[in-house]
KOLMAR-247720 format. One record per residue: residue number from 1; residue in three letters; x, y, z negated of N, C-alpha, C in turn. Coordinates in Angstrom, 2 decimals, decimal comma. Layout:
N
+-----+------+---------+---------+---------+---------+---------+---------+---------+---------+---------+
: pos : code :     n_x :     n_y :     n_z :    ca_x :    ca_y :    ca_z :     c_x :     c_y :     c_z :
+-----+------+---------+---------+---------+---------+---------+---------+---------+---------+---------+
: NUM :  ALA :       X :       Y :       Z :       X :       Y :       Z :       X :       Y :       Z :
...
+-----+------+---------+---------+---------+---------+---------+---------+---------+---------+---------+
! end
This chain:
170
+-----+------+---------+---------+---------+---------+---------+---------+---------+---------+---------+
: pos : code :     n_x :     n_y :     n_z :    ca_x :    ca_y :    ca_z :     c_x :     c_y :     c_z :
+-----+------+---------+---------+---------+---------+---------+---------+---------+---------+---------+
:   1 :  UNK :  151,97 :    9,45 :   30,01 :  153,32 :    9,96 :   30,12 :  154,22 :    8,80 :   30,51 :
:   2 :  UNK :  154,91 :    9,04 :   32,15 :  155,91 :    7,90 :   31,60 :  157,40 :    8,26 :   31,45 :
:   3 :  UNK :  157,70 :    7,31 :   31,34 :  159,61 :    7,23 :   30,63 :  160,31 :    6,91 :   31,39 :
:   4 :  UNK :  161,30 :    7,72 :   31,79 :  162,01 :    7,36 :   32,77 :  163,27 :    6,92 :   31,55 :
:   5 :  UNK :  164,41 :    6,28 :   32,61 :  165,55 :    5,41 :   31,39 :  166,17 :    6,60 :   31,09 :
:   6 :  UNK :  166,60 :    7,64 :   31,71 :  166,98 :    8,70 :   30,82 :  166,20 :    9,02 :   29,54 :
:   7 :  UNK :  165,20 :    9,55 :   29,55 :  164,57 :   10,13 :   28,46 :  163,85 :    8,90 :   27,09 :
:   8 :  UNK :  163,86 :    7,49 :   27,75 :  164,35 :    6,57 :   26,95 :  165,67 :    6,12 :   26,09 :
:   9 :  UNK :  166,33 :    6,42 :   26,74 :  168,36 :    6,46 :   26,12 :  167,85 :    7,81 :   25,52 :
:  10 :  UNK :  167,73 :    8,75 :   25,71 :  167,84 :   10,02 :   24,62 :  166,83 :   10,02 :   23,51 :
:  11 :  UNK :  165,64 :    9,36 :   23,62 :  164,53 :    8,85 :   22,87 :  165,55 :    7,67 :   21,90 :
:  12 :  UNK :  166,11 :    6,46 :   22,08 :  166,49 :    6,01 :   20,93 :  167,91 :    6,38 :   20,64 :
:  13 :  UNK :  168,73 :    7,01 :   21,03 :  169,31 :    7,76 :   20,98 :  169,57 :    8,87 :   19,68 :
:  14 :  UNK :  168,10 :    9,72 :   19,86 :  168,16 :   10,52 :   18,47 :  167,60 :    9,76 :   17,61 :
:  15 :  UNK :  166,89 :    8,04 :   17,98 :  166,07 :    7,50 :   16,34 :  167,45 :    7,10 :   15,95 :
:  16 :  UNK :  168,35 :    6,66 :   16,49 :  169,72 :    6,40 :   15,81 :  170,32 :    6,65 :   14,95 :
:  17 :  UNK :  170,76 :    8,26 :   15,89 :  171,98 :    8,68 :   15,21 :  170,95 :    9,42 :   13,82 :
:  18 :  UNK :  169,18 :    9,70 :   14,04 :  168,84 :   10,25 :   12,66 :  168,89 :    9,25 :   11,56 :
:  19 :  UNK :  168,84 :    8,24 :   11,78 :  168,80 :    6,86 :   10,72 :  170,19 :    6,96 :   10,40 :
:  20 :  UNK :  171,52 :    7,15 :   11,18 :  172,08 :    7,08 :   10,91 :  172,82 :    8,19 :    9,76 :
:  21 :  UNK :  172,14 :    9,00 :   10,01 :  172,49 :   10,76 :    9,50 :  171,56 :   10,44 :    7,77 :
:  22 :  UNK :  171,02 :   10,01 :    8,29 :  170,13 :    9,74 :    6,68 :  170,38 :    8,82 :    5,73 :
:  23 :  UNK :  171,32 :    8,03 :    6,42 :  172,01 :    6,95 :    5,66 :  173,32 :    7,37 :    5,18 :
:  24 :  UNK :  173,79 :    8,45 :    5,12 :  175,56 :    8,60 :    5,22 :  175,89 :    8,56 :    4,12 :
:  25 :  UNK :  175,02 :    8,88 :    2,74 :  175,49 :    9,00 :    1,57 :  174,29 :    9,38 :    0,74 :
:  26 :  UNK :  175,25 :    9,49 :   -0,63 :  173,62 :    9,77 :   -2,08 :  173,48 :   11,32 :   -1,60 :
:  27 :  UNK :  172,45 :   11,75 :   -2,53 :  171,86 :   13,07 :   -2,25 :  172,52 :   13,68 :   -4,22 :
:  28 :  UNK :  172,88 :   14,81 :   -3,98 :  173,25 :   15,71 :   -5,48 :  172,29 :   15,12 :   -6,49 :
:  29 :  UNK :  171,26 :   14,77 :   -6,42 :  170,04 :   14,24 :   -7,61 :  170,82 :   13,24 :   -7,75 :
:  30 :  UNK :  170,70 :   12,27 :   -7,04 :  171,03 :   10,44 :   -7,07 :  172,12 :   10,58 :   -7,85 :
:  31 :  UNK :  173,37 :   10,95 :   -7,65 :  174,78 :   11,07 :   -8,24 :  174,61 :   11,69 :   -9,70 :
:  32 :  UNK :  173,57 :   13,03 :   -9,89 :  173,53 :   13,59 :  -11,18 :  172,96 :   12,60 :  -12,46 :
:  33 :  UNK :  171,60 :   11,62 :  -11,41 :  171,02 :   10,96 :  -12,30 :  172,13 :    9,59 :  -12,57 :
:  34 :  UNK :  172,94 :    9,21 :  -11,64 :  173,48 :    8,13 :  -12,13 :  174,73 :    8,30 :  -13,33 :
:  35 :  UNK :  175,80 :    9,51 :  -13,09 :  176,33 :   10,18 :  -13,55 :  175,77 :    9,93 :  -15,36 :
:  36 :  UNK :  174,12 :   10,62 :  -15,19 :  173,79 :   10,95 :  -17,09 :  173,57 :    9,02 :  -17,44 :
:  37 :  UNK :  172,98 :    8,52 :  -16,47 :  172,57 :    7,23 :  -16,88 :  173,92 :    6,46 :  -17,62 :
:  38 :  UNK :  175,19 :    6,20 :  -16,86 :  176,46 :    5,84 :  -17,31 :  176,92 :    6,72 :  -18,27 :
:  39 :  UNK :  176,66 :    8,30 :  -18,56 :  177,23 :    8,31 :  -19,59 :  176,17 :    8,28 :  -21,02 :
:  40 :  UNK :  175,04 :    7,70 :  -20,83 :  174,54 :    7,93 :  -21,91 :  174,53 :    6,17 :  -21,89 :
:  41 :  UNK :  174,84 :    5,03 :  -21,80 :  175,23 :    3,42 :  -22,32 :  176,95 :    3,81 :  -22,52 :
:  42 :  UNK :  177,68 :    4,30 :  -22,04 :  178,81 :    4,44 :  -22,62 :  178,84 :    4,98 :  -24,11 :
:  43 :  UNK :  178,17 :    5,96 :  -24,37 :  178,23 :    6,47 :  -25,62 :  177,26 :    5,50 :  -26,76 :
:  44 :  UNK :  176,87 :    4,56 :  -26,29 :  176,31 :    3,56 :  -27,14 :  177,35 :    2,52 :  -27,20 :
:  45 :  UNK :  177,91 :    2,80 :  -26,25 :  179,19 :    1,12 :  -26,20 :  180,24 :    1,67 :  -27,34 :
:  46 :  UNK :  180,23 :    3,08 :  -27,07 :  181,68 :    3,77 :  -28,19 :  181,07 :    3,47 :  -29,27 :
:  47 :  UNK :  179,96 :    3,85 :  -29,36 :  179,54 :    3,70 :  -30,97 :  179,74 :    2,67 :  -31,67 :
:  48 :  UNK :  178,86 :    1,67 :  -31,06 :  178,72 :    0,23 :  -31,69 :  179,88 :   -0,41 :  -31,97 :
:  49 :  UNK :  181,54 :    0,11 :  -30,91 :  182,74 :   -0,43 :  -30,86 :  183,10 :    0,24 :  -31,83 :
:  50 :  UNK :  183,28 :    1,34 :  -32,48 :  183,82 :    2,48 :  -33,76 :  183,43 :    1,67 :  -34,53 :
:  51 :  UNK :  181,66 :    1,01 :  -34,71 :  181,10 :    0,81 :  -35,47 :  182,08 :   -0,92 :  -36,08 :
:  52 :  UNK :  181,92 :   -1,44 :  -35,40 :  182,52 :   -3,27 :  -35,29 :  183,86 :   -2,80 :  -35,64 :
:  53 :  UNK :  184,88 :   -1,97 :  -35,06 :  186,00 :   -1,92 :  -35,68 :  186,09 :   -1,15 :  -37,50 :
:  54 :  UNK :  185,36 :   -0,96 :  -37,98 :  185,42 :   -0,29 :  -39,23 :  184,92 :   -1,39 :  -40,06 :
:  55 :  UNK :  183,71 :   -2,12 :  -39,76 :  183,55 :   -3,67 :  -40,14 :  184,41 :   -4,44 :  -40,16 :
:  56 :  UNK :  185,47 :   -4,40 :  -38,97 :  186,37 :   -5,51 :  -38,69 :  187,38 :   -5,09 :  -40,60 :
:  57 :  UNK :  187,85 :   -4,03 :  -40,25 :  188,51 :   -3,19 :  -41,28 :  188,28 :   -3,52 :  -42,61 :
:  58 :  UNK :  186,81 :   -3,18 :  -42,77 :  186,17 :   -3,62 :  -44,29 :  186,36 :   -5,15 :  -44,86 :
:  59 :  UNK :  185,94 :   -5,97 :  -43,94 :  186,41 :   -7,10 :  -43,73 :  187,67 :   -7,98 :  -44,60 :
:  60 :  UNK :  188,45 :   -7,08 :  -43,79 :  189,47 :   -7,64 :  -43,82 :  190,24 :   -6,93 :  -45,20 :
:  61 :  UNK :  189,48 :   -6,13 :  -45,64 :  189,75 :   -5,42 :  -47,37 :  189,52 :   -5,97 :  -48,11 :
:  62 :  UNK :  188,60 :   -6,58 :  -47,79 :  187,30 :   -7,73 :  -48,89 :  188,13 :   -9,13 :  -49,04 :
:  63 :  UNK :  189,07 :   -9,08 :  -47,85 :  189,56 :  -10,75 :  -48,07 :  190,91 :  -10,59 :  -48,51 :
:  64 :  UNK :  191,36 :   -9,54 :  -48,83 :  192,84 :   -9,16 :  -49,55 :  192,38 :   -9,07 :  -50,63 :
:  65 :  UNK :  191,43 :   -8,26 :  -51,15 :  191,18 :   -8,54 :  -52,67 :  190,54 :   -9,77 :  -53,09 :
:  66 :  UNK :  190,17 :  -10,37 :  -52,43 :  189,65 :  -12,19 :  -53,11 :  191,42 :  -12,64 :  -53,00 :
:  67 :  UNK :  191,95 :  -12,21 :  -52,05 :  193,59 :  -13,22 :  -52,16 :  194,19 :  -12,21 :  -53,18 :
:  68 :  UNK :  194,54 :  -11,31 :  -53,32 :  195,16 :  -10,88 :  -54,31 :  194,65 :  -11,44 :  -55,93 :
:  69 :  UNK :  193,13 :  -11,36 :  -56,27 :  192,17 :  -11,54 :  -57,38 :  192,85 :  -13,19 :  -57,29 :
:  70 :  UNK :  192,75 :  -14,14 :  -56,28 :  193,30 :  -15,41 :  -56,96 :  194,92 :  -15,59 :  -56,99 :
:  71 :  UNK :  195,47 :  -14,60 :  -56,76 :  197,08 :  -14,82 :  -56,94 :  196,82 :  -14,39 :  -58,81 :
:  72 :  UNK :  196,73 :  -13,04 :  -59,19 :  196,41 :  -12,64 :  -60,45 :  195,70 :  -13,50 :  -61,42 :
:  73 :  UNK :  194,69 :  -14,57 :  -61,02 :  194,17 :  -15,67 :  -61,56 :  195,55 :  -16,72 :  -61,71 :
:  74 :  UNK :  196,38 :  -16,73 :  -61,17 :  197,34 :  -17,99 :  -60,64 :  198,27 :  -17,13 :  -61,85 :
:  75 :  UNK :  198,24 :  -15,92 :  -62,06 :  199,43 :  -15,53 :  -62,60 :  198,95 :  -15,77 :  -64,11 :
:  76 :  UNK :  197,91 :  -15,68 :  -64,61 :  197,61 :  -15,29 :  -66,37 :  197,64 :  -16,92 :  -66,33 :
:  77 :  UNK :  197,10 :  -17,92 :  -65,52 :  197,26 :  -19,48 :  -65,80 :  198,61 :  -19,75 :  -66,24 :
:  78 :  UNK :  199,62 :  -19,41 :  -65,75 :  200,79 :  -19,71 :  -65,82 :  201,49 :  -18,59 :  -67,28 :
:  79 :  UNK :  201,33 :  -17,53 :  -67,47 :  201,77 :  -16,68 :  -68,44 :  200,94 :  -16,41 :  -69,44 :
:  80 :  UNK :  199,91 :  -16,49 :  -69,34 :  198,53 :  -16,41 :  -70,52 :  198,02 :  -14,56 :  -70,37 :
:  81 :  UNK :  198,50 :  -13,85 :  -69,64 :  198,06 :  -12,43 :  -69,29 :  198,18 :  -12,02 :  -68,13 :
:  82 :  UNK :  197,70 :  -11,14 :  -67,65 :  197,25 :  -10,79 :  -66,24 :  198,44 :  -10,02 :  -65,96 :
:  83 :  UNK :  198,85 :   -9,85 :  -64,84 :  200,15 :   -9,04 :  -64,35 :  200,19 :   -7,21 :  -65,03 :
:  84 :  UNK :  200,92 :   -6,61 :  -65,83 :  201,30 :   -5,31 :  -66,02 :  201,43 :   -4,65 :  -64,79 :
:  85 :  UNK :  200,42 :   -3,91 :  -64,43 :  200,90 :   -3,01 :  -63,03 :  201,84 :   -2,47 :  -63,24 :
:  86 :  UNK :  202,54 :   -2,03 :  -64,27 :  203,73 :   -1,01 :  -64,19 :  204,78 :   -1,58 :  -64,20 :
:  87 :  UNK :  204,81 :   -3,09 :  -64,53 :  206,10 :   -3,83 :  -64,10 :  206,06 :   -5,20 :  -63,56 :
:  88 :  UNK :  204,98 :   -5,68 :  -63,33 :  204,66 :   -6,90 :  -62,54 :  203,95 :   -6,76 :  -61,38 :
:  89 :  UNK :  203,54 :   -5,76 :  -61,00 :  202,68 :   -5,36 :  -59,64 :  203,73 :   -5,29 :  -58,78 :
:  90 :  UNK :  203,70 :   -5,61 :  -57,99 :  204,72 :   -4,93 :  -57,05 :  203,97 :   -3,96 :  -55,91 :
:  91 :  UNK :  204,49 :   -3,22 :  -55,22 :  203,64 :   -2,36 :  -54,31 :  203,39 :   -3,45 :  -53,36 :
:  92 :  UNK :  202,80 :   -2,11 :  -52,18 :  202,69 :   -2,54 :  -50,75 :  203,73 :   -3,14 :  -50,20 :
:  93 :  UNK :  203,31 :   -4,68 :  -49,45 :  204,51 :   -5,48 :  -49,22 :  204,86 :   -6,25 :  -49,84 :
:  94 :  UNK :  205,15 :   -6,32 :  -51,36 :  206,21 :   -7,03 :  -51,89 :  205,60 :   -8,46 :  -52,70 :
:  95 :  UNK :  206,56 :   -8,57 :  -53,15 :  206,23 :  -10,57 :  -53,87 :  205,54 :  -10,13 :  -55,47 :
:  96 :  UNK :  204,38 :  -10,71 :  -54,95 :  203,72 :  -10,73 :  -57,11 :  204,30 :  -12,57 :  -57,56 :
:  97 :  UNK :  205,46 :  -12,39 :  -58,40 :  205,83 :  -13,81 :  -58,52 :  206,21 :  -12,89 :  -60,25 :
:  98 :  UNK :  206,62 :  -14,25 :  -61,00 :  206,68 :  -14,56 :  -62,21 :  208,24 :  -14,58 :  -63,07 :
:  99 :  UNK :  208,87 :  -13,83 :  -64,08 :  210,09 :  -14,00 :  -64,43 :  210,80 :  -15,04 :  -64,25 :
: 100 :  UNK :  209,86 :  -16,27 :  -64,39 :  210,42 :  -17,90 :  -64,18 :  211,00 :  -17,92 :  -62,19 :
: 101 :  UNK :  210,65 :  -16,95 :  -61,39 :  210,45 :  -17,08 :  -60,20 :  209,34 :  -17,87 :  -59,77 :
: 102 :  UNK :  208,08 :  -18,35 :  -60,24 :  206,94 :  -18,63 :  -59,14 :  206,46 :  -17,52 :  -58,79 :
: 103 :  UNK :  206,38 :  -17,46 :  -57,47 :  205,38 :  -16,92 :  -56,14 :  204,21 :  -17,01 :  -56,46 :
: 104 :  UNK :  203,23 :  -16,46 :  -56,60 :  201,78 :  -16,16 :  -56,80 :  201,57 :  -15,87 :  -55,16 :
: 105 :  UNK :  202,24 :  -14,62 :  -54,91 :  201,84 :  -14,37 :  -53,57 :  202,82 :  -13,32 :  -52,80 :
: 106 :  UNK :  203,51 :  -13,88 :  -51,91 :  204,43 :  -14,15 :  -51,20 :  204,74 :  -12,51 :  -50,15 :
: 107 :  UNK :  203,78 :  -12,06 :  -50,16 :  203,19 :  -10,66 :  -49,55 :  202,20 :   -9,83 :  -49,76 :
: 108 :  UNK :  202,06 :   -8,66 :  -51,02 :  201,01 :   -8,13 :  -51,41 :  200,35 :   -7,38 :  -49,80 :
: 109 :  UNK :  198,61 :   -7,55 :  -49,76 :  198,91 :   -7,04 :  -48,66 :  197,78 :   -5,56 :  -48,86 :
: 110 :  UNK :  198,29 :   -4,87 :  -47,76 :  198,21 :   -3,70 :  -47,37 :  196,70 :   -2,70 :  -46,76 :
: 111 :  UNK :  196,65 :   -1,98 :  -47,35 :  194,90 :   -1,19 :  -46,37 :  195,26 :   -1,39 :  -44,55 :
: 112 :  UNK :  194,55 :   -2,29 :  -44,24 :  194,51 :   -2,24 :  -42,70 :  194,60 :   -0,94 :  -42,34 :
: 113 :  UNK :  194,09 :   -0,07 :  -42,72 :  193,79 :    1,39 :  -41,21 :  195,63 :    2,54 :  -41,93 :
: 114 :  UNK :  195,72 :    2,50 :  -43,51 :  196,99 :    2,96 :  -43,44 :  197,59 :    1,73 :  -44,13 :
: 115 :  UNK :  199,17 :    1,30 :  -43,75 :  199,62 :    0,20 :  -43,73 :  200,42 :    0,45 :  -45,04 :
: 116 :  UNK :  200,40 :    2,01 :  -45,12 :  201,75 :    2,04 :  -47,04 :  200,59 :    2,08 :  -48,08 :
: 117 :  UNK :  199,19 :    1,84 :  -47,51 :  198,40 :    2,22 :  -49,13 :  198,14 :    1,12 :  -49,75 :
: 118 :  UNK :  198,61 :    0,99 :  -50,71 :  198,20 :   -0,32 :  -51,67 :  196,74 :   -0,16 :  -51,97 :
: 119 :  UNK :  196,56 :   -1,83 :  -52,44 :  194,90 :   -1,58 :  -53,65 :  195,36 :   -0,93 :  -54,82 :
: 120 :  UNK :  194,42 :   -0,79 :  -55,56 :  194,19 :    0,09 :  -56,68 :  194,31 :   -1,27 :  -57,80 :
: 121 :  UNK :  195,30 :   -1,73 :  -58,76 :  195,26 :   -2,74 :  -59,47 :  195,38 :   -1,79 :  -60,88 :
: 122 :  UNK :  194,31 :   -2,20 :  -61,79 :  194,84 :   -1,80 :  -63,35 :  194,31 :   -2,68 :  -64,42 :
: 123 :  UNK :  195,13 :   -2,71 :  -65,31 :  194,64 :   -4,01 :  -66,28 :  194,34 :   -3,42 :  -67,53 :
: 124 :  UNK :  193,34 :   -3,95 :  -68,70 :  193,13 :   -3,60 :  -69,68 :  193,85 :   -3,82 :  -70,90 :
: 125 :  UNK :  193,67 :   -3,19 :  -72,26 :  194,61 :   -3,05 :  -73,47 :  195,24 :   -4,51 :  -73,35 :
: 126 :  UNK :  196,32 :   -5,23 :  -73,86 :  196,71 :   -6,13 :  -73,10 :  196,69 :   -7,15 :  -72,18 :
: 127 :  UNK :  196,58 :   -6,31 :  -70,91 :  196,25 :   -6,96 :  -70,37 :  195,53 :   -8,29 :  -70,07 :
: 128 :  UNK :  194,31 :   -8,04 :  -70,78 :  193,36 :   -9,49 :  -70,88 :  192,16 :   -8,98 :  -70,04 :
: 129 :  UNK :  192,37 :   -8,27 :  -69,04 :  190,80 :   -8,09 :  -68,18 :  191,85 :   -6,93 :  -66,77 :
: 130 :  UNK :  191,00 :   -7,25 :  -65,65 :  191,80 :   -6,32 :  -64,93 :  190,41 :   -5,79 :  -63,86 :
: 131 :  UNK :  191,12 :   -4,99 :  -62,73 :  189,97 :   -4,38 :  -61,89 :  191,24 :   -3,85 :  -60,89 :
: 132 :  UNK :  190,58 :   -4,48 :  -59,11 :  191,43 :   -3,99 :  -58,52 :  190,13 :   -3,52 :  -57,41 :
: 133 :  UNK :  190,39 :   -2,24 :  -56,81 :  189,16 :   -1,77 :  -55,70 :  190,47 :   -1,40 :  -54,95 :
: 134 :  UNK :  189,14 :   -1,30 :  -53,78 :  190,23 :   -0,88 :  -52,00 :  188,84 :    0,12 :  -51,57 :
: 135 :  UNK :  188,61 :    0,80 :  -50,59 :  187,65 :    2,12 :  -50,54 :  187,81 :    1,68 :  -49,00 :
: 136 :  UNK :  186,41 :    1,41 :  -48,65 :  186,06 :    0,77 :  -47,92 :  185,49 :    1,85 :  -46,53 :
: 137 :  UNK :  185,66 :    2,27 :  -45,26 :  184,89 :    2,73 :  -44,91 :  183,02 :    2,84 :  -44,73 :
: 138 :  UNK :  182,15 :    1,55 :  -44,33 :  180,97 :    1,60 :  -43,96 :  180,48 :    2,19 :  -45,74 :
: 139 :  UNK :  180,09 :    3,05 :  -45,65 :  179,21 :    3,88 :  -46,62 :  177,85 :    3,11 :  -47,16 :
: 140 :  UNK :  177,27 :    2,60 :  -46,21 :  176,20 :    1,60 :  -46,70 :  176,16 :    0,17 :  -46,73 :
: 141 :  UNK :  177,42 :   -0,20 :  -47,41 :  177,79 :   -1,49 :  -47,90 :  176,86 :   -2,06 :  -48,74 :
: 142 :  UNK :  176,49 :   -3,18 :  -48,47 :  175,95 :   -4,13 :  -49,64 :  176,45 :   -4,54 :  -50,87 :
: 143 :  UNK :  178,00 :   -4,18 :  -50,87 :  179,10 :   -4,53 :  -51,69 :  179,61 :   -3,37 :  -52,50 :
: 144 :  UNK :  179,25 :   -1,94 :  -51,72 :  179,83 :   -1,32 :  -52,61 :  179,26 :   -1,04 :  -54,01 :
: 145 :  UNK :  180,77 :   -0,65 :  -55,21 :  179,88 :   -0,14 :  -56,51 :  179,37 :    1,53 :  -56,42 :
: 146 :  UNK :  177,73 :    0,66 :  -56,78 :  176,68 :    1,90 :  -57,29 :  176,93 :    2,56 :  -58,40 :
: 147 :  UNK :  176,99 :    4,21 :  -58,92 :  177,02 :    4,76 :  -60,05 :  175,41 :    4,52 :  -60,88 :
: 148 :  UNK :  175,81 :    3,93 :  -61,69 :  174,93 :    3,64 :  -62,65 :  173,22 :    4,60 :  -62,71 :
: 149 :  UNK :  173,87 :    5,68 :  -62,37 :  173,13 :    7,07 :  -63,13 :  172,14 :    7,11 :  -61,64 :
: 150 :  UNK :  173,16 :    7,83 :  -60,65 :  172,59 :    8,05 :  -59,73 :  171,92 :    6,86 :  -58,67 :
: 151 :  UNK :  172,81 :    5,47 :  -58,66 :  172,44 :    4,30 :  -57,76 :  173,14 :    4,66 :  -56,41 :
: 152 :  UNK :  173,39 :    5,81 :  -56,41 :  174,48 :    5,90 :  -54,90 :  176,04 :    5,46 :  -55,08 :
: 153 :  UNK :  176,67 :    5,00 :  -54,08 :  177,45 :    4,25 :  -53,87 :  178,97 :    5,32 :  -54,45 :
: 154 :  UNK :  180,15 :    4,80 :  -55,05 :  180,72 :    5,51 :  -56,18 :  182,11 :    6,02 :  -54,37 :
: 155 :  UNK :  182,54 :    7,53 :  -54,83 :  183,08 :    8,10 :  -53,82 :  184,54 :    7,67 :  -53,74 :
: 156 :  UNK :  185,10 :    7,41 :  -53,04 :  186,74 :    7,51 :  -52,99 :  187,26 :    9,05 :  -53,46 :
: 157 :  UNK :  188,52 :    9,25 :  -53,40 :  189,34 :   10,28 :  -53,12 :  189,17 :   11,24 :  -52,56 :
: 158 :  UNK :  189,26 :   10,41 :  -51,25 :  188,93 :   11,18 :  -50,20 :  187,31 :   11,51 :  -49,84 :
: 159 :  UNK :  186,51 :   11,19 :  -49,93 :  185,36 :   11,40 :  -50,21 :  184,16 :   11,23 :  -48,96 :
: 160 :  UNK :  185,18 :   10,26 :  -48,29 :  184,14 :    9,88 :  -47,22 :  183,95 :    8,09 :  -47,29 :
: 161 :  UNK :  184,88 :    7,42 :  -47,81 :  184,76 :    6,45 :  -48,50 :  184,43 :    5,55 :  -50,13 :
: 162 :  UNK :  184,01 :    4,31 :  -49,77 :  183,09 :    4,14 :  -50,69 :  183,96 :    3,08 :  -51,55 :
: 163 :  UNK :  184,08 :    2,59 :  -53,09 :  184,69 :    1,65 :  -53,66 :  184,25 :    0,37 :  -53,53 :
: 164 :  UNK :  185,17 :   -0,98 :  -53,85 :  184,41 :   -2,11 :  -53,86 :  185,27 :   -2,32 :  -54,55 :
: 165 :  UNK :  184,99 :   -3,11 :  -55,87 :  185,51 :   -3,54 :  -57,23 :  185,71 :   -5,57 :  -56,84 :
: 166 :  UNK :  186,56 :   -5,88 :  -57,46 :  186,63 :   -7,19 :  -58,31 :  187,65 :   -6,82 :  -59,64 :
: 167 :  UNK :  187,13 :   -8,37 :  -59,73 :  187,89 :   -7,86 :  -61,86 :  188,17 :   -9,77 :  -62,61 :
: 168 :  UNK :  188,34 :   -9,64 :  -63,22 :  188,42 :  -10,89 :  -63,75 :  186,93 :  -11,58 :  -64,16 :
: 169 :  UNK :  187,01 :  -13,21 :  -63,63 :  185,98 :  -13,62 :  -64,01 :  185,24 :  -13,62 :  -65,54 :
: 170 :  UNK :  184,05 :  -13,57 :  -65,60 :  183,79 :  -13,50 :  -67,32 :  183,66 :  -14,78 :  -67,72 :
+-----+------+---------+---------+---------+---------+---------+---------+---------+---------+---------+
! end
């Protein structure tokens, strides 16, 4: 067979424009599969990020009650009894300081996720022993208090969170 230059020009001609036609874009599969692929590492990225921010949270609960627990240490050194929640506590926000005016601590501070909820401070028959908890989100804390009976972790209020106790040293 031979080739004349016409039927050569129309010979690469259609290998062209078909390479070219086959190249133009993804096919409905390609897009569906990439589509589930991105959204199924996104929904691992949300997680793990929900997850790290509720840690961040807990965190930062755990280190208000060690600063609060040594302001209350700072306070019975100086007065010989632990602060009266009903008239030496001050709420959310405010100054735990001393009739003399010392500052213990300058800014009681606050549950990160709601900013008006105080810790939980209460002191014993005169005040010679105390216990302050904050209710922690992660449910399977290493820290939280276990009920004695059962060994599962003791419920908040609200009942999706878990307690974490300090108290005066023995």
């Amino acid at each position: 067979m031979k080739y004349t230059d016409q039927s050569l020009k129309h010979s690469i001609h259609t290998k062209l424009t078909s390479s070219r036609i086959s190249q133009r874009g993804f096919t409905l599969i390609e897009l569906l599969v990439a589509v589930a692929i991105i959204g199924i590492l996104s929904s691992f990225l949300i997680s793990s990020f929900v997850g790290a921010r509720q840690r961040a949270r807990d965190a930062e609960r755990k280190s208000d009650l060690r600063q609060i627990q040594a302001a209350v240490e700072f306070f019975k050194a100086d007065s010989g009894t632990y602060p009266d929640p009903t008239s030496d506590m001050p709420g959310c926000g405010g100054t735990l300081d001393s009739a003399t005016g010392q500052v213990y601590l300058k800014q009681l501070p606050c549950d990160p996720l709601n900013k008006t909820e105080k810790y939980n401070y209460t002191c014993g028959t005169g005040c010679n022993t105390y216990t302050i908890f904050a209710c922690i989100e992660n449910t399977k804390d290493l820290q939280a208090v276990a009920d004695p009976v059962t060994l599962q972790p003791v419920k908040c209020a609200d009942n999706k969170r878990v307690k974490v106790i300090v108290s005066n040293p023995s």
